[in-house]
C-alpha positions as CSV (number, residue, x, y, z in Angstrom):
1,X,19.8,-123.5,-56.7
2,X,23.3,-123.1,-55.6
3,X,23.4,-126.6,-54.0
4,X,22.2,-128.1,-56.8
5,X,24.7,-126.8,-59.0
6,X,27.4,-128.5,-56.5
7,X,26.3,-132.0,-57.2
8,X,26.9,-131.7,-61.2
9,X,29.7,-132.9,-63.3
10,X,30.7,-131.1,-66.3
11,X,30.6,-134.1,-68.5
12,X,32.0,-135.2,-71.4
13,X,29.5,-132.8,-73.3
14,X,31.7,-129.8,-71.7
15,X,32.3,-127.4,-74.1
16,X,36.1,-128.4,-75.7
17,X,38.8,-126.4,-73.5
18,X,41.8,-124.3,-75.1
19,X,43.9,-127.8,-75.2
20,X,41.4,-129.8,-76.4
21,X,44.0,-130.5,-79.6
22,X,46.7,-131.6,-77.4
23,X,47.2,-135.1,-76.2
24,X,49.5,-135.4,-72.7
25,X,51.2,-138.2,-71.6
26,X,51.5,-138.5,-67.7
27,X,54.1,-141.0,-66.6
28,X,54.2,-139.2,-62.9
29,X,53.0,-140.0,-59.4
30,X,52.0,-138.1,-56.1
31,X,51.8,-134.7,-56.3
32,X,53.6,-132.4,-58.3
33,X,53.9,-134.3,-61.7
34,X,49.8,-135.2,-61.5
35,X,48.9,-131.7,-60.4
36,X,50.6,-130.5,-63.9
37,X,48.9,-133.0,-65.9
38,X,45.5,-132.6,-64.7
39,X,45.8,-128.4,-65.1
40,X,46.5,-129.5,-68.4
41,X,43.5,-132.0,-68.3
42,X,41.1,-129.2,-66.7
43,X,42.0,-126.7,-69.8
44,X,41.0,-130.0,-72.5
45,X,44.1,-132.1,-73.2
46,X,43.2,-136.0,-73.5
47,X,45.8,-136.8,-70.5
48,X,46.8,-140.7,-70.4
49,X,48.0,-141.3,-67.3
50,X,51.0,-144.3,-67.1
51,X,50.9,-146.7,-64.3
52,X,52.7,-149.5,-62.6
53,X,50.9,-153.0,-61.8
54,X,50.2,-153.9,-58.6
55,X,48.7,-150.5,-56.8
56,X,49.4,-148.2,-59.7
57,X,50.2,-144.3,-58.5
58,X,51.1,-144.3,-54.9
59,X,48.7,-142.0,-53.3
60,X,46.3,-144.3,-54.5
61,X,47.3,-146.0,-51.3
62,X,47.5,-143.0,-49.5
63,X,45.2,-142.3,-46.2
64,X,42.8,-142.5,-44.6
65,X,40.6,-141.2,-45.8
66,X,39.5,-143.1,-48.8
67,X,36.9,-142.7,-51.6
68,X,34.1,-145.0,-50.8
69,X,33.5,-147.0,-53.7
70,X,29.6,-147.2,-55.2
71,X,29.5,-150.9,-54.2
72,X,30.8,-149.6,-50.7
73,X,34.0,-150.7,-50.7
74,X,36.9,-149.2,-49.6
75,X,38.9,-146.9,-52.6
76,X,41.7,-144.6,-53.7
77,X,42.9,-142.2,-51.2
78,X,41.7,-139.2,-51.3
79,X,45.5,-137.8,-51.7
80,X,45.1,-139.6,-55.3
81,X,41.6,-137.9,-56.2
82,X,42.9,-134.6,-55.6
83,X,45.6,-134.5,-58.3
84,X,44.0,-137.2,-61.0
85,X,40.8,-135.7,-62.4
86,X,40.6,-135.1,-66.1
87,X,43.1,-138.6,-67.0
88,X,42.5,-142.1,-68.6
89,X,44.2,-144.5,-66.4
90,X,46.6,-147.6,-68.5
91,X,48.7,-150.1,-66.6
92,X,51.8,-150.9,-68.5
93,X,55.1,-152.6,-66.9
94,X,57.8,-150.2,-68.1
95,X,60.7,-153.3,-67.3
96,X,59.0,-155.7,-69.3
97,X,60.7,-154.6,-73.0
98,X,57.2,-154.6,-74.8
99,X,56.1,-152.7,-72.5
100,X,58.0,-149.7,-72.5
101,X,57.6,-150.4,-76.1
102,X,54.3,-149.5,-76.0
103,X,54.9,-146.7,-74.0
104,X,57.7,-145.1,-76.7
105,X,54.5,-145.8,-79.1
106,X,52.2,-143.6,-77.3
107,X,55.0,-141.3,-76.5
108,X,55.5,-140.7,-80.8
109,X,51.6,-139.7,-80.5
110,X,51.6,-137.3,-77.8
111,X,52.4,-133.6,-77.8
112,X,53.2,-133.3,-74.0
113,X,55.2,-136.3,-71.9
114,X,54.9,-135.2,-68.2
115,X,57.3,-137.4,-65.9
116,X,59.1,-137.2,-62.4
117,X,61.3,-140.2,-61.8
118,X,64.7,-139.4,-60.5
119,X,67.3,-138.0,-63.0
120,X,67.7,-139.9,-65.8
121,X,65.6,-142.7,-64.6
122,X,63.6,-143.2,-67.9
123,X,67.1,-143.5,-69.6
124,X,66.4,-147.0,-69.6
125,X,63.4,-147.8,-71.0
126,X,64.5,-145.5,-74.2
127,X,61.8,-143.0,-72.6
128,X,64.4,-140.0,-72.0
129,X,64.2,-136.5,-73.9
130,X,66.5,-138.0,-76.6
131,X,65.2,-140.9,-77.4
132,X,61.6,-139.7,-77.6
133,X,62.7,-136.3,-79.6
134,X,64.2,-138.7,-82.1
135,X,60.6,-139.9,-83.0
136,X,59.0,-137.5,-81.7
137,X,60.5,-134.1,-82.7
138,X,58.0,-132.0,-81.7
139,X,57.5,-133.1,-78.4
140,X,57.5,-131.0,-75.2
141,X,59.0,-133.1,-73.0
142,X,58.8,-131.8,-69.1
143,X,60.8,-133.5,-66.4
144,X,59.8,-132.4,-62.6
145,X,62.7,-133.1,-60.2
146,X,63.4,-132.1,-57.1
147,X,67.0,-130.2,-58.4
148,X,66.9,-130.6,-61.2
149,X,69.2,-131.8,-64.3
150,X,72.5,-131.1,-63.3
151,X,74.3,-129.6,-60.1
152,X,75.5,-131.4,-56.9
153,X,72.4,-132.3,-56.2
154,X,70.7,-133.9,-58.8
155,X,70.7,-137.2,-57.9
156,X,69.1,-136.6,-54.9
157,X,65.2,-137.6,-54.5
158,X,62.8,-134.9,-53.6
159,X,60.2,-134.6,-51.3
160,X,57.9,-131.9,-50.4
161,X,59.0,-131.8,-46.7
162,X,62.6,-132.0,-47.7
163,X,61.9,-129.2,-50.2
164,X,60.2,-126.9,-47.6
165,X,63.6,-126.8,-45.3
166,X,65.8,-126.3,-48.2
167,X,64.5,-123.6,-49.9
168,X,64.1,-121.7,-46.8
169,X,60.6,-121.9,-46.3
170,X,60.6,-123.6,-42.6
171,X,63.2,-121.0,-41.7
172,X,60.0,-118.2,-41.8
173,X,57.2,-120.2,-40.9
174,X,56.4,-121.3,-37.2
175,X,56.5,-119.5,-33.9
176,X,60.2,-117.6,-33.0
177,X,62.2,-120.2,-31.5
178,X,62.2,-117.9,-28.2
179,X,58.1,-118.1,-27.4
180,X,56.0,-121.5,-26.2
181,X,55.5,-123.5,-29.4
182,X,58.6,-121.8,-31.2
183,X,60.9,-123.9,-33.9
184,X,59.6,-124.3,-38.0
185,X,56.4,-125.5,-38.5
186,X,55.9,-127.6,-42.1
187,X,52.9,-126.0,-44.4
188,X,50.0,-127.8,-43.9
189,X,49.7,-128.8,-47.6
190,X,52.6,-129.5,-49.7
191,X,53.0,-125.9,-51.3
192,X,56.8,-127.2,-53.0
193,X,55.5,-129.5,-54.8
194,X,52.4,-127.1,-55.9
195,X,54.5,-124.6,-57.2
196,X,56.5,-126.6,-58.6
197,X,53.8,-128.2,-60.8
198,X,52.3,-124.8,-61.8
199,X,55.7,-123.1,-62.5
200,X,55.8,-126.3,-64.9
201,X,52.5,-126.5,-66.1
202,X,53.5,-122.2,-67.2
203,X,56.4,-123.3,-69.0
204,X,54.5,-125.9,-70.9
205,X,52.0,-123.4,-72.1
206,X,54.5,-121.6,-73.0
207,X,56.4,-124.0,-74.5
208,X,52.8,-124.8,-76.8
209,X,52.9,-121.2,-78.2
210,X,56.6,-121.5,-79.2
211,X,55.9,-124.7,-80.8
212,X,52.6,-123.7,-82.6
213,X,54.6,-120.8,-83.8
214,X,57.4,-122.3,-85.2
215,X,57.1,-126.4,-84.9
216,X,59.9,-127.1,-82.7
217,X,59.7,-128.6,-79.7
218,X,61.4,-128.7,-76.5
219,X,62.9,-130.0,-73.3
220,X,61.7,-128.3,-69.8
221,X,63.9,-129.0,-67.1
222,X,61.4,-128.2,-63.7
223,X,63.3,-128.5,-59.9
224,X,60.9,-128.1,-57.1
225,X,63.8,-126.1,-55.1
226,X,64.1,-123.7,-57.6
227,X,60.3,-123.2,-58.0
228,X,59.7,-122.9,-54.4
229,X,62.7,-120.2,-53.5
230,X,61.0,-118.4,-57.1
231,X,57.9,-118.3,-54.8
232,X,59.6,-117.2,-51.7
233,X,58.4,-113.7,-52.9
234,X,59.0,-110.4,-50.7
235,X,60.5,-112.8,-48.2
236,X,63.5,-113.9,-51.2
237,X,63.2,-110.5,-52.2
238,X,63.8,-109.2,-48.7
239,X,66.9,-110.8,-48.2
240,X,68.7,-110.0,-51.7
241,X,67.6,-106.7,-51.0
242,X,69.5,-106.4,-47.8
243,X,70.8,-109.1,-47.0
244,X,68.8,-109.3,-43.5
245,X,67.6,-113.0,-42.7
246,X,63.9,-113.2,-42.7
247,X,63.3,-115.0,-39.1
248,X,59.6,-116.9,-38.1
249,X,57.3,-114.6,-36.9
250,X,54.7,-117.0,-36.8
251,X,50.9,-115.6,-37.3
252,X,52.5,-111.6,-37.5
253,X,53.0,-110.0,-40.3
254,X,57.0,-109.0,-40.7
255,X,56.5,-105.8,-42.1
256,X,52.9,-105.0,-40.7
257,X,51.1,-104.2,-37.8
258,X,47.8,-105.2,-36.7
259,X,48.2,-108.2,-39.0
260,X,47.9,-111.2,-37.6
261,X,45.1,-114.0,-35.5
262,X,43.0,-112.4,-32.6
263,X,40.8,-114.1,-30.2
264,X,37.1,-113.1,-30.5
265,X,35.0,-114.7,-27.0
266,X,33.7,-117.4,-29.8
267,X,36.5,-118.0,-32.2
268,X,39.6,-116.3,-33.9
269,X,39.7,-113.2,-36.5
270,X,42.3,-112.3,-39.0
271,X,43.2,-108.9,-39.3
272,X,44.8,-107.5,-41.6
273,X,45.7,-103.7,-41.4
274,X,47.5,-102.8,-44.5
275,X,47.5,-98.9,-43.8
276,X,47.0,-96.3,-41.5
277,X,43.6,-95.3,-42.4
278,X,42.5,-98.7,-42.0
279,X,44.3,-98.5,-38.8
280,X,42.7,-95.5,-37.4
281,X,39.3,-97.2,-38.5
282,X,40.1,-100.4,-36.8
283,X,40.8,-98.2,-33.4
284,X,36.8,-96.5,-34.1
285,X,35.4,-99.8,-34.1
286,X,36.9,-101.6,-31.7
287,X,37.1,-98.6,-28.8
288,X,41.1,-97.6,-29.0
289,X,40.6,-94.6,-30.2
290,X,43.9,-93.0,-28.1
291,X,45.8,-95.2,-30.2
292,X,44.9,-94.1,-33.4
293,X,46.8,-90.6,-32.8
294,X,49.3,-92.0,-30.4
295,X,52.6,-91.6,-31.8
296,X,53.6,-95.3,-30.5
297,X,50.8,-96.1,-33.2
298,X,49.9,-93.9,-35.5
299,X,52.3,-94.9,-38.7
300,X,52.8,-98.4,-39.8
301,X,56.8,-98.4,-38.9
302,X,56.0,-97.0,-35.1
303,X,53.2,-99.9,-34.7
304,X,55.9,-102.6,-36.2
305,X,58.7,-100.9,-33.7
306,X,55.5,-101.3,-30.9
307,X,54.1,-104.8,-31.6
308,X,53.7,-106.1,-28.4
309,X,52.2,-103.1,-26.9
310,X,49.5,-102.7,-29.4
311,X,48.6,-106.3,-30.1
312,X,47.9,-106.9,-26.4
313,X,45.7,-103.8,-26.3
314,X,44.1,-105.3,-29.6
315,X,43.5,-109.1,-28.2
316,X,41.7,-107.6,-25.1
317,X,39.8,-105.6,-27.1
318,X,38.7,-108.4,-29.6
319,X,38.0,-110.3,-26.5
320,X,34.8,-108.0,-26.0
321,X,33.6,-109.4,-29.1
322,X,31.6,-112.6,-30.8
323,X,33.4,-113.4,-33.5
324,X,31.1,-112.5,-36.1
325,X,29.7,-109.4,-34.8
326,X,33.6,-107.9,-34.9
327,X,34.1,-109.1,-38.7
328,X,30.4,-107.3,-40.0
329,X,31.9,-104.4,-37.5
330,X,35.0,-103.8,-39.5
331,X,33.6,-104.8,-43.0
332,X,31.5,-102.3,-42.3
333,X,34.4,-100.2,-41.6
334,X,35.8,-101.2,-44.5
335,X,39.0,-103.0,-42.3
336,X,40.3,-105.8,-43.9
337,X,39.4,-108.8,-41.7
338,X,38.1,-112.8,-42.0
339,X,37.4,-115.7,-39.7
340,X,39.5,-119.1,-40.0
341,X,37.5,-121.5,-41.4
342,X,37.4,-125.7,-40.8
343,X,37.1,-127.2,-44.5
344,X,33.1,-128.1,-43.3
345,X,32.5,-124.5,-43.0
346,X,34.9,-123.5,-46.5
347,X,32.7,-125.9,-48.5
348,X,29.7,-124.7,-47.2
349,X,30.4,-121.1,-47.5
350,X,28.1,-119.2,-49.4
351,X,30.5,-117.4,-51.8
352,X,31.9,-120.9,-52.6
353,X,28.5,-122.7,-52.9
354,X,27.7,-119.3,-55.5
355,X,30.6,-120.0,-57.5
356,X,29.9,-123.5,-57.6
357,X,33.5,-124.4,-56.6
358,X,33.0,-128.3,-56.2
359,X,32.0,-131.0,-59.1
360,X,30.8,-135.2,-58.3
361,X,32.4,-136.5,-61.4
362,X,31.1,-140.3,-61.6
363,X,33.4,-143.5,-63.0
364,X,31.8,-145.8,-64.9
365,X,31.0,-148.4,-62.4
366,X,28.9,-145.4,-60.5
367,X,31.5,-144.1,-57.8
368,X,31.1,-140.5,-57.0
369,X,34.2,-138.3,-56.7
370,X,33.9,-135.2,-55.3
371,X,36.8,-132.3,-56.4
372,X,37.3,-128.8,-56.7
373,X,37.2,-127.1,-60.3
374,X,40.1,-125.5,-61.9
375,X,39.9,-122.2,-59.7
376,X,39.4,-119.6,-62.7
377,X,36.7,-118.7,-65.0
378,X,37.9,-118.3,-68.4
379,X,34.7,-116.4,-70.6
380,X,35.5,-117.8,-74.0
381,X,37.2,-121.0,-73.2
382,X,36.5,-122.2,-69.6
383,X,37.9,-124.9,-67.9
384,X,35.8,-128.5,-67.0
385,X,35.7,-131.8,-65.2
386,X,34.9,-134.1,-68.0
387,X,36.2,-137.4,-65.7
388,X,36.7,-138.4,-62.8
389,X,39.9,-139.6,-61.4
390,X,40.3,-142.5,-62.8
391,X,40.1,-146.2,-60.8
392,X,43.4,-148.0,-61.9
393,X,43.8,-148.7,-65.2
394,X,40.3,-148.3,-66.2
395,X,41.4,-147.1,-69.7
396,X,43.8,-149.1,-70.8
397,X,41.9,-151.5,-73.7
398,X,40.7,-148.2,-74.5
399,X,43.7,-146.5,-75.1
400,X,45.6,-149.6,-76.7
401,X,42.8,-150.4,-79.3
402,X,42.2,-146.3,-80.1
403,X,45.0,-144.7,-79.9
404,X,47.5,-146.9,-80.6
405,X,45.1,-149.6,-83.0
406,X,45.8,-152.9,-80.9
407,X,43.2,-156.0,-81.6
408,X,41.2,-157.6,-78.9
409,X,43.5,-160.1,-79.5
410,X,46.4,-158.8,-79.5
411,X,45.8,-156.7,-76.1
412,X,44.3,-160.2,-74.6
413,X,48.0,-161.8,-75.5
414,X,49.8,-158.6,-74.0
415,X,47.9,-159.0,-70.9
416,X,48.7,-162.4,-70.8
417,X,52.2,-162.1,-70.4
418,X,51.9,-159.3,-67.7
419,X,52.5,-156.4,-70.0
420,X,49.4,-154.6,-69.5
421,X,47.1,-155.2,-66.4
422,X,43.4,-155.1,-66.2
423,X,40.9,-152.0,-65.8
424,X,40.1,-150.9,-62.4
């Protein structure tokens, strides 16, 4: 019954989400800018996603892999569905002048403009804060850069990658430059710009309840180095603490000892001891019992000071295992412990087929786009996947004759001269 559930798609008969009032205008692309409108999508808003002609957002180009369309033709990249679900797609060419007229049009009827050009790039189109607060007063207005406003850097672009090194976050992650396979290792997905498009989707939620309280809008000024080093956590918190520079460690804990990959004779383990009575139960179960009162070993700072002693006793020991037999072992022990996972087996994991984690949202021409959900259940007012991500431009007549009250012919003579392009 699980499986079943997998294969759904809320639909447009979801139940109306907690922003279901709110109508957000996305002129972003990639990552973080589309991950905060679609947040904002999965919790109800009508988000109208604003796109160039020619191949629109530019992970839509993005792979392989690509979405397979229903006629079987090659699609978006996958990179594109991730962040996109929960949008109506318009083409618009900002540097034609009616075009970015159109855009300031839409911009007065919005509650929410989400954008991430480079500083002050909409300037020109009479798209900034400014010139949209001026008709618009009310508007939330949230610009996702990667420094921000103002400061030496603000003119730079910024990328994920680039992100990652500055804020420090290469400088702990990797092997220590000293063992085989030591230097920085990048995240495997692009965490900067994630955080930085929840840290803005927060301050747009907040900025909502400000405005629903007193009518005034705002300006939110989002840098992806700022929201990253904000989610450097105990590591940030570490160092201003002390001043001691956090160093790569690479799969141990810096503060924590067994914590860290082991090789079962069939796969690896995570475990994670977070005290010492989990230690001393780790020791029962896997047959080092003269550590667990070993003063080398018995407290968390001696095993720490004692790494490499005890975690070779701990790999040979794990070696004695099958990977799953050691994890039921220590559950059972109540250890803290988990296997690492290839995205075939995360999918397929019970807990996640219970929760019913995935949705197959379909566009209108029939092409199936699997996603994740928004990740938390709210009781009263849960989140959905009313739409897919949307092909390119597939909602622009509808958004130009219903929201903004164009004729057929009128939107016929504005795609005539280029303005608008044709649904995807």
């Amino acid at each position: 019954m699980a499986e079943e559930t997998q294969d759904r798609s809320d639909g447009p008969q979801a139940a109306p989400g907690p922003l279901s009032h709110l109508r957000v205008l996305d002129m972003s692309r990639v990552l973080a800018g589309p991950w905060t409108g679609q947040l904002l999508g999965d919790m109800g808003a009508d988000v109208i996603k604003v796109e160039r002609p020619g191949h629109g957002d530019d992970t839509r180009v993005w792979g392989p892999p690509f979405l397979e369309n229903a006629d079987g033709t090659p699609g978006d990249g996958s990179y594109y569905t991730a962040a996109n679900r929960n949008k109506r797609s318009i083409i618009v060419d900002l540097a034609k002048p009616l075009g970015a007229d159109l855009v300031r049009r839409l911009a007065e009827k919005c509650d929410v403009l989400v954008e991430n050009f480079k500083t002050g790039g909409l300037a020109k189109y009479g798209l900034d804060y400014a010139s949209v607060a001026a008709a618009n007063p009310s508007v939330i207005y949230c610009s996702i850069t990667g420094f921000g406003q103002d400061g030496p850097f603000a003119p730079r672009p910024g990328y994920d990658y680039i992100i990652q090194g500055m804020s420090g976050v290469l400088s702990i992650t990797g092997r220590p430059d000293e063992k085989p396979g030591g230097g920085p290792i990048r995240v495997g997905i692009a965490v900067s710009d994630l955080f930085g498009g929840m840290y803005a989707t927060t301050a747009i939620l907040s900025a909502i309840v400000h405005r629903e309280r007193t009518g005034q809008g705002q300006y939110i000024d989002c840098s992806l180095l700022e929201a990253q080093i904000a989610a450097l956590a105990n590591q940030g918190a570490s160092y201003l603490t002390t001043g001691f520079v956090p160093q790569r460690t690479g799969n141990s804990h810096p503060a924590l000892a067994p914590y860290r990959i082991y090789k079962a004779s069939d796969g690896h383990i995570i475990l994670a001891v977070g005290n010492d009575t989990q230690f001393a139960r780790a020791c029962d179960v896997l047959g080092l019992e003269a550590m667990k009162d070993d003063p080398k070993f018995k407290k968390a700072k001696a095993r720490v000071e004692n790494r490499d002693e005890l975690d070779a006793a701990v790999d040979a020991a794990f070696l004695k295992w099958k990977r799953d037999d050691a994890i039921l072992a220590l559950e059972q022990a109540k250890v803290p412990c988990g296997p690492i996972l290839g995205l075939d087996e995360v999918f397929a994991n019970p807990q996640i087929v219970h929760r019913d984690m995935v949705r197959k949202p379909k566009r209108a021409d029939g092409t199936e786009v699997p996603v994740s959900r928004y990740p938390v259940k709210l009781s009263e007012t849960p989140a959905s996947v009313r739409r897919a991500p949307p092909a390119h431009g597939a909602d622009t007549d509808d958004v130009l004759a219903n929201d903004l009250g164009l004729s057929e012919e009128e939107i016929a003579a504005l795609r005539k001269e280029g303005i608008v392009g044709n649904g995807g």
